[in-house]
Structure formats: structure tokens, C-alpha cells
LOKE-548859 format. One record per residue: residue in one letter; z negated, x negated, y of N, C-alpha, C, CB in turn; residue number from 1. Coordinates in pm, 1 decimal, padded with zeros to 6 digits. Glycine has a CB too. Layout:
N
A; Z; X; Y; Z; X; Y; Z; X; Y; Z; X; Y; NUM
...
***
This chain:
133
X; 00442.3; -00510.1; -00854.6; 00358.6; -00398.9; -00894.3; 00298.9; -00429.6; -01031.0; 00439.1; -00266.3; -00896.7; 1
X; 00147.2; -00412.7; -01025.6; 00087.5; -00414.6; -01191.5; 00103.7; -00261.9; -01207.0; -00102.8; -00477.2; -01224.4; 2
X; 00097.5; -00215.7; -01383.0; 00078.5; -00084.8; -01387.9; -00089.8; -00018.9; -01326.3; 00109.7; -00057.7; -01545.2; 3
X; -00032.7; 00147.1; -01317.8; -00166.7; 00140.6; -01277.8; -00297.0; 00160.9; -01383.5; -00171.6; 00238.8; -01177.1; 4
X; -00370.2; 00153.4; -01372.9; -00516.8; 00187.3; -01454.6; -00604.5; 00185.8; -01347.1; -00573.1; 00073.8; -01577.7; 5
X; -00609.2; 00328.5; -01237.3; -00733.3; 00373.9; -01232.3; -00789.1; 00290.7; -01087.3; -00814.4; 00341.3; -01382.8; 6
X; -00746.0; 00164.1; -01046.9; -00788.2; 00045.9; -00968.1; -00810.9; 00179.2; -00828.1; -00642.3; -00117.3; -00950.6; 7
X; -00898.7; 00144.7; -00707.0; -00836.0; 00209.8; -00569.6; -00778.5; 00129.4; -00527.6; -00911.7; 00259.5; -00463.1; 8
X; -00668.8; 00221.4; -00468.1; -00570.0; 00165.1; -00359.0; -00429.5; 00221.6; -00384.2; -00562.2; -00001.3; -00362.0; 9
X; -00297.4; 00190.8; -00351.3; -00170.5; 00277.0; -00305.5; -00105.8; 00245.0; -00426.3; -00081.3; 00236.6; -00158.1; 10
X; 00003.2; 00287.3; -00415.4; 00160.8; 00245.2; -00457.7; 00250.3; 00305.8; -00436.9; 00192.1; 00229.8; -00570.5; 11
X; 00345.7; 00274.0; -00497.7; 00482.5; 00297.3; -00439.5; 00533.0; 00430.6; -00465.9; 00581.7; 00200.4; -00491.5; 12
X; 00595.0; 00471.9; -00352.7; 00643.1; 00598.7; -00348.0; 00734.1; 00651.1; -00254.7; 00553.7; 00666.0; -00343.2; 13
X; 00845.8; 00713.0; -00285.8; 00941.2; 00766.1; -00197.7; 00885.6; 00865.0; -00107.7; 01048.4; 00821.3; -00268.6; 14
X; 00912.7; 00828.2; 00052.4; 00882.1; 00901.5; 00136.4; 01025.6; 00885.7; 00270.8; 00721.8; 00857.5; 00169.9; 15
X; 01014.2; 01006.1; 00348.3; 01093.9; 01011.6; 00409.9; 01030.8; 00942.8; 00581.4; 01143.1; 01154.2; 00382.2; 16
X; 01099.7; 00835.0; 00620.1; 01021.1; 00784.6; 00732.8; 01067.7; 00878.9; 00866.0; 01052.3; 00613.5; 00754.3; 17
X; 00996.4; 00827.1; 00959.2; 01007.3; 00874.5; 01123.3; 01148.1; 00906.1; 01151.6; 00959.6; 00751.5; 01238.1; 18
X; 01240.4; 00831.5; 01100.0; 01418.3; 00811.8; 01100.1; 01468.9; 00956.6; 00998.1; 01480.3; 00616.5; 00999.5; 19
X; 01408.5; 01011.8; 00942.0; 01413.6; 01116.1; 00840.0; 01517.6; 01061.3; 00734.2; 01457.2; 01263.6; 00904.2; 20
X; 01523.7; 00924.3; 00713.8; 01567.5; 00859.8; 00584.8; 01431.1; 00815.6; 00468.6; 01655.6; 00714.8; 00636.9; 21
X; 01526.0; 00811.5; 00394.3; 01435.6; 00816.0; 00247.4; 01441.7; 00716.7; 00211.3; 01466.9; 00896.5; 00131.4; 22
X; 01272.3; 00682.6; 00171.6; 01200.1; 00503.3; 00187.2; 01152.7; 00512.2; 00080.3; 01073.9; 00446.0; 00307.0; 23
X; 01148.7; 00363.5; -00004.2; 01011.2; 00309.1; -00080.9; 00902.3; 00259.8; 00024.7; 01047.5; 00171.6; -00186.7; 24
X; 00829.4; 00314.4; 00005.4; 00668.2; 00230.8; 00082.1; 00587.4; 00255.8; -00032.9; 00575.4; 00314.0; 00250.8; 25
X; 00476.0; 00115.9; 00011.5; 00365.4; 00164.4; -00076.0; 00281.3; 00238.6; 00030.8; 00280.0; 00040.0; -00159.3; 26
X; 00196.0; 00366.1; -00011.2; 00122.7; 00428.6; 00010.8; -00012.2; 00454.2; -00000.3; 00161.3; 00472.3; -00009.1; 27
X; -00096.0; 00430.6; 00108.8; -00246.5; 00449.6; 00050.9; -00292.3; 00548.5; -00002.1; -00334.7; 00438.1; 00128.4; 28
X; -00376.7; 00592.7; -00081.6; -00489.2; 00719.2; -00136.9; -00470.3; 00788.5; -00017.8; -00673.3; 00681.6; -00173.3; 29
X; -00521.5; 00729.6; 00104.7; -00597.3; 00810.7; 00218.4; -00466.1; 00894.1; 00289.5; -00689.5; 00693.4; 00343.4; 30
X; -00339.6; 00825.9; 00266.6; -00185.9; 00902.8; 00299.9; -00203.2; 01031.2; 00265.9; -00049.2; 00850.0; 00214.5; 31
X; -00253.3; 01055.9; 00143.4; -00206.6; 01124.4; 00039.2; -00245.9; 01307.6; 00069.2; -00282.0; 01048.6; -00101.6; 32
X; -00196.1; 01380.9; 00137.7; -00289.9; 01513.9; 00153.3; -00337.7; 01575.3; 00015.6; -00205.0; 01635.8; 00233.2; 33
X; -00470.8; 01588.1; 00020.9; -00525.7; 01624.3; -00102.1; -00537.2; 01799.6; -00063.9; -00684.4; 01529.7; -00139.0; 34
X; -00469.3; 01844.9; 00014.1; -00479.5; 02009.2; -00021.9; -00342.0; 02011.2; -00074.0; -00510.1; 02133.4; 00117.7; 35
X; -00220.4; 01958.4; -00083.5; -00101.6; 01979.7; -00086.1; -00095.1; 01924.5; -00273.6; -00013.6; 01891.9; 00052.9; 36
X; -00088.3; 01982.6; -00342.3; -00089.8; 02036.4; -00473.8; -00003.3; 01936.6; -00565.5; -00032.3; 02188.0; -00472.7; 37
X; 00118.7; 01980.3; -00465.2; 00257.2; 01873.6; -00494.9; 00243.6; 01747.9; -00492.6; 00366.6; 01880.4; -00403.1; 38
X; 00168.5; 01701.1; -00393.0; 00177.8; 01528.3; -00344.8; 00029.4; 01496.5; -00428.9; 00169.8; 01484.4; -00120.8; 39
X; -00055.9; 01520.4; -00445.9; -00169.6; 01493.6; -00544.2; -00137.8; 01519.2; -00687.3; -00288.5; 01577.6; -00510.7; 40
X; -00014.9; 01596.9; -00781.3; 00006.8; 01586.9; -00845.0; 00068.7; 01413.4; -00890.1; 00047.4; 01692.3; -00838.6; 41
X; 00194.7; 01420.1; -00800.9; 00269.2; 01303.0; -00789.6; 00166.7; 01185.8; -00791.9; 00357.7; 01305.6; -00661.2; 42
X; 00068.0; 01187.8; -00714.7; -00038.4; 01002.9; -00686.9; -00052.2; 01062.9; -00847.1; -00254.3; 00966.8; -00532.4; 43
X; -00157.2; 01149.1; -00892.4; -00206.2; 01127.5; -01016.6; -00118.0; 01072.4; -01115.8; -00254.5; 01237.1; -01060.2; 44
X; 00047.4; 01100.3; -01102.9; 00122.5; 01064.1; -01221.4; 00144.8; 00946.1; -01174.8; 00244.3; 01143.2; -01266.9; 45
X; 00112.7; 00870.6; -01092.2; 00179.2; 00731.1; -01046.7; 00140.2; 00695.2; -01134.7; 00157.1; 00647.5; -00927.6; 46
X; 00283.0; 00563.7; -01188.5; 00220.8; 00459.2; -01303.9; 00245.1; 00333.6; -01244.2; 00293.1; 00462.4; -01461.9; 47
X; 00252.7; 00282.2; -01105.6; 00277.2; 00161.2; -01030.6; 00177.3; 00136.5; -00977.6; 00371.7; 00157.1; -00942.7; 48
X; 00070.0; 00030.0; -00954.9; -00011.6; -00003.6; -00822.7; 00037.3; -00114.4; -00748.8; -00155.3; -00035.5; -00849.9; 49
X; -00008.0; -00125.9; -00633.6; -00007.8; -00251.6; -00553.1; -00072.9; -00317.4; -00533.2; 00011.3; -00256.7; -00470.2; 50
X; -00051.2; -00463.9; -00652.0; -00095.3; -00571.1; -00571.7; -00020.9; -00638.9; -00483.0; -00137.0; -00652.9; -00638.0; 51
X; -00127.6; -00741.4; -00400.2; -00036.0; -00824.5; -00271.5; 00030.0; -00920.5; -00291.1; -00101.1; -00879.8; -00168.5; 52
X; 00098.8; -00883.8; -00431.8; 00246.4; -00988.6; -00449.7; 00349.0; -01000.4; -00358.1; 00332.0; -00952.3; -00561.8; 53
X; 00397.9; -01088.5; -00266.3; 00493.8; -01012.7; -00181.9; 00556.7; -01175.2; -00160.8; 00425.0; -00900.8; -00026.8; 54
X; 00712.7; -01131.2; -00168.5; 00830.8; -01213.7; -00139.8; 00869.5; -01155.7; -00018.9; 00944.8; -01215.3; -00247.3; 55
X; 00909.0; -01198.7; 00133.0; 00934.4; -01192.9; 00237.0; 01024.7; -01264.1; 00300.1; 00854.7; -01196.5; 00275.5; 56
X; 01184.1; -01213.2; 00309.8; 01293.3; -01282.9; 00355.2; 01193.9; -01315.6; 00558.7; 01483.1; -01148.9; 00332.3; 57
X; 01179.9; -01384.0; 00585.7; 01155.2; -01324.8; 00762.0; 01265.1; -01392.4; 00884.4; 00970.2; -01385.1; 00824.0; 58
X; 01349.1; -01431.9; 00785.2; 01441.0; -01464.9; 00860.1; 01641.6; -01413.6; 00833.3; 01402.0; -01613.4; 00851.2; 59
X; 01693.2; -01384.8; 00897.8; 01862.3; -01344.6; 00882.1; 01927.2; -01405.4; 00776.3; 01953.7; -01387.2; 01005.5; 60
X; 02073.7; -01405.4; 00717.0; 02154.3; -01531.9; 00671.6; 02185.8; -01604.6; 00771.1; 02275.7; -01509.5; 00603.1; 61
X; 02174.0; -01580.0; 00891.0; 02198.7; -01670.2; 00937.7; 02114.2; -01785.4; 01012.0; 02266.1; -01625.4; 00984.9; 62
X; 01994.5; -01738.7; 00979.5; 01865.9; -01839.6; 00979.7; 01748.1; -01773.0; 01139.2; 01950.4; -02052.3; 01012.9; 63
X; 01840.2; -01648.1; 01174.4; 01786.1; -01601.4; 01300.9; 01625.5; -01494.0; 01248.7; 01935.4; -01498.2; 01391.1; 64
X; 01473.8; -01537.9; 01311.4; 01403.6; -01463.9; 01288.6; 01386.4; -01309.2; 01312.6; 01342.1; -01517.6; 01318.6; 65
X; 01340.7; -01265.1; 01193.1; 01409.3; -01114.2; 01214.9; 01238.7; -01072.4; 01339.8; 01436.1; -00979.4; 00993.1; 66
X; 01266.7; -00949.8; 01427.6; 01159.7; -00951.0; 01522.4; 01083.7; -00812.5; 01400.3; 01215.7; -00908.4; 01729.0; 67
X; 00951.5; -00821.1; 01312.8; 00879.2; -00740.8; 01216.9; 00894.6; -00643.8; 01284.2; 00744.2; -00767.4; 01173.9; 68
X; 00828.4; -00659.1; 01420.0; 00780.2; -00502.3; 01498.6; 00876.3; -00406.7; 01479.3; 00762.4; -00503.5; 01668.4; 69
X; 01052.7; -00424.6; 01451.9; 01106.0; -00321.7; 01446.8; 01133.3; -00300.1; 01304.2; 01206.3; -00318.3; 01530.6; 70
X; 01044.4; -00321.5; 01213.5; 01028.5; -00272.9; 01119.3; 00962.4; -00207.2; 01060.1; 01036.0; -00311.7; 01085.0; 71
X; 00842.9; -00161.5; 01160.8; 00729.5; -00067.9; 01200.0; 00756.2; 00002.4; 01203.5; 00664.8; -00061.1; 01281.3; 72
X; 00729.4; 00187.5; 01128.5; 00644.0; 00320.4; 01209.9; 00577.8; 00283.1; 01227.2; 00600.1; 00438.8; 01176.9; 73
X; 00570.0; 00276.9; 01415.5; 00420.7; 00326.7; 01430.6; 00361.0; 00461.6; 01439.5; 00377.3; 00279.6; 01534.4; 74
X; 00414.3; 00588.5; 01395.4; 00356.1; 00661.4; 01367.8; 00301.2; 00696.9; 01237.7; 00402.3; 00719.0; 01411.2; 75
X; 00258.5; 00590.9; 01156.6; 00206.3; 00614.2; 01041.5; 00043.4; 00594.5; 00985.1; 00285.4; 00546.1; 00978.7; 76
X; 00019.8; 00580.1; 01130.3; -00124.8; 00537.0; 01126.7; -00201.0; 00641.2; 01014.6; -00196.2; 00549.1; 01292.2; 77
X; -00323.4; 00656.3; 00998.2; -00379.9; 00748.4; 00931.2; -00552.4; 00751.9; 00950.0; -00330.2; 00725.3; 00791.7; 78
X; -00615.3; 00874.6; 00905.2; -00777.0; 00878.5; 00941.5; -00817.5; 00860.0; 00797.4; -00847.5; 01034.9; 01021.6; 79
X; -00932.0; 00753.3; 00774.6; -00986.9; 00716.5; 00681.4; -01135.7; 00719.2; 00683.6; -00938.6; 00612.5; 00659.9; 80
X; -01213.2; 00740.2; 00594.6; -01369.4; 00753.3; 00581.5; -01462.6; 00637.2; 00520.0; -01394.1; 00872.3; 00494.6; 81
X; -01480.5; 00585.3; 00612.5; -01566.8; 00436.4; 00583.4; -01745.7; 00474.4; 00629.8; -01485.1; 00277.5; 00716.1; 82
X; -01774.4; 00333.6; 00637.7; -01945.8; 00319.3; 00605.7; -01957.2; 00223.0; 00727.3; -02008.9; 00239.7; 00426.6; 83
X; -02022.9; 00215.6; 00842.3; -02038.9; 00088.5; 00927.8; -02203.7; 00122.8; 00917.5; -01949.4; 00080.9; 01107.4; 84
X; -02270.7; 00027.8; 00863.9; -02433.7; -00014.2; 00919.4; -02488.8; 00123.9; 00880.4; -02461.4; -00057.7; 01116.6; 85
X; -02469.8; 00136.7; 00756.8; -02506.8; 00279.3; 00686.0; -02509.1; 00442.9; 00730.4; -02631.1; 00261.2; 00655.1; 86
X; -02406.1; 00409.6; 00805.3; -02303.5; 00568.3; 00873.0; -02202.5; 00630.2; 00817.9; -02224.4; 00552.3; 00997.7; 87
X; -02178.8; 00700.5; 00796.8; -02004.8; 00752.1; 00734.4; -01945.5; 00797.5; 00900.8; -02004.5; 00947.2; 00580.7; 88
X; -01859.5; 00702.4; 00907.8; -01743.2; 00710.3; 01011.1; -01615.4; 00771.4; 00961.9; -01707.2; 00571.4; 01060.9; 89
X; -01565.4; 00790.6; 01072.5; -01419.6; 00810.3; 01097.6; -01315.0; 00685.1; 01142.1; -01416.8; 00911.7; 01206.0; 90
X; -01204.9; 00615.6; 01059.8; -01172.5; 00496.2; 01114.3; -01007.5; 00550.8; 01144.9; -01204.7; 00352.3; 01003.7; 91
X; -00962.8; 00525.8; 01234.1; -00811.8; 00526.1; 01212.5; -00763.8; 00380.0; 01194.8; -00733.5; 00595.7; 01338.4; 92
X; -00627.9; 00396.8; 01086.5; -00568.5; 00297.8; 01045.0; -00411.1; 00316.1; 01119.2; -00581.3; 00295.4; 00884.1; 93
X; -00391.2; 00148.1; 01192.6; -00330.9; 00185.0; 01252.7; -00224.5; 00112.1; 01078.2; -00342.1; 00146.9; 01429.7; 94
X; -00046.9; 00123.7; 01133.9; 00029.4; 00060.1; 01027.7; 00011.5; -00096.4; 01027.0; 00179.1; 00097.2; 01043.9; 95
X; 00004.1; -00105.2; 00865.3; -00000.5; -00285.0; 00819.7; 00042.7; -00286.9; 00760.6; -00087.9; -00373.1; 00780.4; 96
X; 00043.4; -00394.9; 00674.9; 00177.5; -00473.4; 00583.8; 00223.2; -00358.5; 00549.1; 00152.1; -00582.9; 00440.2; 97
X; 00132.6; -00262.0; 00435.6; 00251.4; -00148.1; 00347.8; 00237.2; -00049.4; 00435.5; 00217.8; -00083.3; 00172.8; 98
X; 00153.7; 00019.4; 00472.5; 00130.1; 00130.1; 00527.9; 00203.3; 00210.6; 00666.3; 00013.9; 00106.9; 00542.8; 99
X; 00353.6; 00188.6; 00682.4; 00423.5; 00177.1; 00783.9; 00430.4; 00021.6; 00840.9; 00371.4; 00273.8; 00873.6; 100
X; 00404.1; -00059.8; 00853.0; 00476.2; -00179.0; 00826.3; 00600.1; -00244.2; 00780.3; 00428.4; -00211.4; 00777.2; 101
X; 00619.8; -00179.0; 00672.0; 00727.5; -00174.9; 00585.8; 00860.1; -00092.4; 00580.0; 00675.8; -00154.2; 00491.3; 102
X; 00821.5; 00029.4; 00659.4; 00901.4; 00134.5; 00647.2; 01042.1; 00150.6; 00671.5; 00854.7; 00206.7; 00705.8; 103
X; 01103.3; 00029.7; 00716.2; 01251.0; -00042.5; 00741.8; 01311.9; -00123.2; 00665.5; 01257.8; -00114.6; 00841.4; 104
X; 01206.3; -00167.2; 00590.5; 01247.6; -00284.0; 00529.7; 01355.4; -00236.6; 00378.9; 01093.4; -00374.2; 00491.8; 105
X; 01396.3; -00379.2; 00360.1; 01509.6; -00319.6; 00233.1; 01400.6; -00363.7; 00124.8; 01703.2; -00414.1; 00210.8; 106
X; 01305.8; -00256.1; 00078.2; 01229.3; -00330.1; -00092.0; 01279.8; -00313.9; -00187.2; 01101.5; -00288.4; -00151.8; 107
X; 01209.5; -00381.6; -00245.0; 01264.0; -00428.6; -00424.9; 01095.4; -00421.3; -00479.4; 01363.6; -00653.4; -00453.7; 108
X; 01018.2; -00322.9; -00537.6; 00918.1; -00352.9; -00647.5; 00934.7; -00424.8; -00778.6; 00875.3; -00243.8; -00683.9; 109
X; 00895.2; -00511.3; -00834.6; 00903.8; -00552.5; -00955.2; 00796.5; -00530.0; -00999.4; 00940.2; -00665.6; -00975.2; 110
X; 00752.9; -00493.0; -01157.8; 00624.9; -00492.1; -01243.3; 00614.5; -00642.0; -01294.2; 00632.8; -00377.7; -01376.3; 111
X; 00502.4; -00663.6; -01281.7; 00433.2; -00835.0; -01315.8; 00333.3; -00771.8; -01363.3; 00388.0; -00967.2; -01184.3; 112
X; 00284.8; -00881.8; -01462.7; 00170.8; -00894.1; -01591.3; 00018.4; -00806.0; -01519.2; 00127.5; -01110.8; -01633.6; 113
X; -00031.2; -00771.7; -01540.1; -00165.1; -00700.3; -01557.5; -00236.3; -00867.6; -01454.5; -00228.5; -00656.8; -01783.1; 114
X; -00227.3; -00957.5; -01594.9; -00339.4; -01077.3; -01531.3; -00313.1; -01128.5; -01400.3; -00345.0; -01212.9; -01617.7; 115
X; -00234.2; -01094.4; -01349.7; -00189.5; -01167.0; -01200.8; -00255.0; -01070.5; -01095.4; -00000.4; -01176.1; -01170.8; 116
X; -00349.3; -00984.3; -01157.6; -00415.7; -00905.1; -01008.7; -00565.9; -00903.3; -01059.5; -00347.2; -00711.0; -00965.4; 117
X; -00645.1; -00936.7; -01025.7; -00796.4; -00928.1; -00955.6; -00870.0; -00930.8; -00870.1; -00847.9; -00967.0; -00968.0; 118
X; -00877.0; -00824.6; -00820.3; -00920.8; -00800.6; -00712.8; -01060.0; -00793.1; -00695.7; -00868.1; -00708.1; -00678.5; 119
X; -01098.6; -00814.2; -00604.0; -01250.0; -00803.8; -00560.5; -01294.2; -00704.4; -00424.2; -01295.1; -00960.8; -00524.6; 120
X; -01312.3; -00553.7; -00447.1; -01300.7; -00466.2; -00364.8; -01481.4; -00425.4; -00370.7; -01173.9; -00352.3; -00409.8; 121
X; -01539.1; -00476.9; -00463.7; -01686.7; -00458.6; -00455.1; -01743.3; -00586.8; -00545.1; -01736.8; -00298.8; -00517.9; 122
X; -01863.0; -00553.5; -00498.3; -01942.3; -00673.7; -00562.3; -01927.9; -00658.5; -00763.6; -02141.7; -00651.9; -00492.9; 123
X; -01932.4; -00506.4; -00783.3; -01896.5; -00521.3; -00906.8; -01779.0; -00595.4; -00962.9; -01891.2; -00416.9; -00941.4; 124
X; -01686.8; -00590.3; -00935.3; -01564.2; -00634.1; -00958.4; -01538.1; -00788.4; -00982.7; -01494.2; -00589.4; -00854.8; 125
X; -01656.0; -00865.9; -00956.7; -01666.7; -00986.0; -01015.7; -01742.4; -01058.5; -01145.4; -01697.7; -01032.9; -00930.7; 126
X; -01792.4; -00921.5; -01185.3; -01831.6; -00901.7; -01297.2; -01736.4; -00877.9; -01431.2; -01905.6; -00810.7; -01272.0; 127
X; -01636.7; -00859.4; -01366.8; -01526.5; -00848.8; -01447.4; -01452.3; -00976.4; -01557.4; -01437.2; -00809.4; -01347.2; 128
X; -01386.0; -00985.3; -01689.8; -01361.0; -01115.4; -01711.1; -01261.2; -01207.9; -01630.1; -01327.9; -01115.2; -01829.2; 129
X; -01191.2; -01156.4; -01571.4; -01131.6; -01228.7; -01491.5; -01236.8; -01309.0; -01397.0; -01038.5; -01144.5; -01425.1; 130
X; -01275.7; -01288.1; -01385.2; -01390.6; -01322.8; -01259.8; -01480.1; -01494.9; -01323.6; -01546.2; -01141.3; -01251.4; 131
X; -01475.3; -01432.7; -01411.5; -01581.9; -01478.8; -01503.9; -01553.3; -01697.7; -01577.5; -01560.0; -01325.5; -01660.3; 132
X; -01635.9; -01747.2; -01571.1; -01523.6; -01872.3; -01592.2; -01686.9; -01935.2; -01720.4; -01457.4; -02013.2; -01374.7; 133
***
């Protein structure tokens, strides 16, 4: 996890999965119900984001591959508002890496340096000094 400043996109946050046990996942914006007062308080105070730093045991101690899929909700999909060929759509997201993907898994977040994330989510964003050589 870098801290956050503002970037779009998720982080980490305790939620209770499909199993009604209590998870770290990272979480997208679009998770987030923006009428519910409580849970839009909480994103605003987040001080974690996610970048796609990720350490991944994918195999047992005993060297047996673990099978991901049952490490899936798949009920965590979600409806998101995108742009195709200058339309505003409706997209559903089904679960990926964080977004129910994860929701089994045993995590560990660590905070790493600011400079280890640059992202390029628009053309602006390479305008940035990182970008820059």
C-alpha cells in the first residue's frame, strides 16, 4: 500500500465476506454505497491506496497448487459507469484480483515508498515527473 493522496481507485478495508467472516480486501470507489453516510465517511478517511504490489504464496507448504477459484466471492461483482465509443454505459464487474478475488485469502498490507507507484490511468498522468525522463 502507498499512502493515499487523492489517486482513483480502492484500498483496503475491513469487510464482512459472503461466509459472514471479517476480511481485509481492497475495495473499489464503485463498492462503496455513496448514500450510506457511514461507509463514505470511512473511504474519505482512508489513508491506504492500492497499488499492484503483490506477493502471492500460489502454492501449499507442501508444494501442492492451491485451486484460486476457491478463493473467490463470486458474489462480489459490482455495477460501474464507463464510456464505450462516446456513450455512458453500464458495465458490471465481475470479481478480480482485489475485488472479491481475494476474499479468502490470508493478507498482509504493507506501506511502501510513495515512488514505487505510477500509474498511468489517463493520458495526463504521464505528464507527471515520474513519467518524465
Amino acid at each position: 500500500m502507498v499512502r493515499n493522496e487523492g489517486e482513483p481507485g480502492g484500498g483496503p478495508f475491513w469487510v464482512y465476506n459472503q461466509k459472514g467472516e471479517l476480511s481485509i480486501e481492497i475495495i473499489e470507489g464503485a463498492q462503496i454505497d455513496k448514500s450510506n453516510i457511514q461507509q463514505v465517511a470511512i473511504a474519505n478517511k482512508s489513508t491506504h491506496f492500492n497499488p499492484v504490489d503483490l506477493v502471492c504464496a500460489v502454492r501449499d507448504f507442501n508444494g501442492v497448487k492451491f485451486n484460486l477459484l476457491d478463493f473467490c466471492d463470486e458474489q462480489t461483482g459490482f455495477i460501474t459507469h464507463k464510456s464505450r465509443l462516446g456513450m455512458n454505459i453500464k458495465a458490471q464487474e465481475l470479481p478480480g484480483l482485489w475485488n472479491g478475488g481475494m476474499a479468502y485469502w490470508n493478507s498482509v498490507f504493507v506501506e511502501v515508498p510513495l515512488i514505487t507507484f505510477n500509474p498511468v490511468k489517463t493520458v495526463n498522468d504521464l505528464l507527471k515527473p515520474a513519467h518524465q525522463n
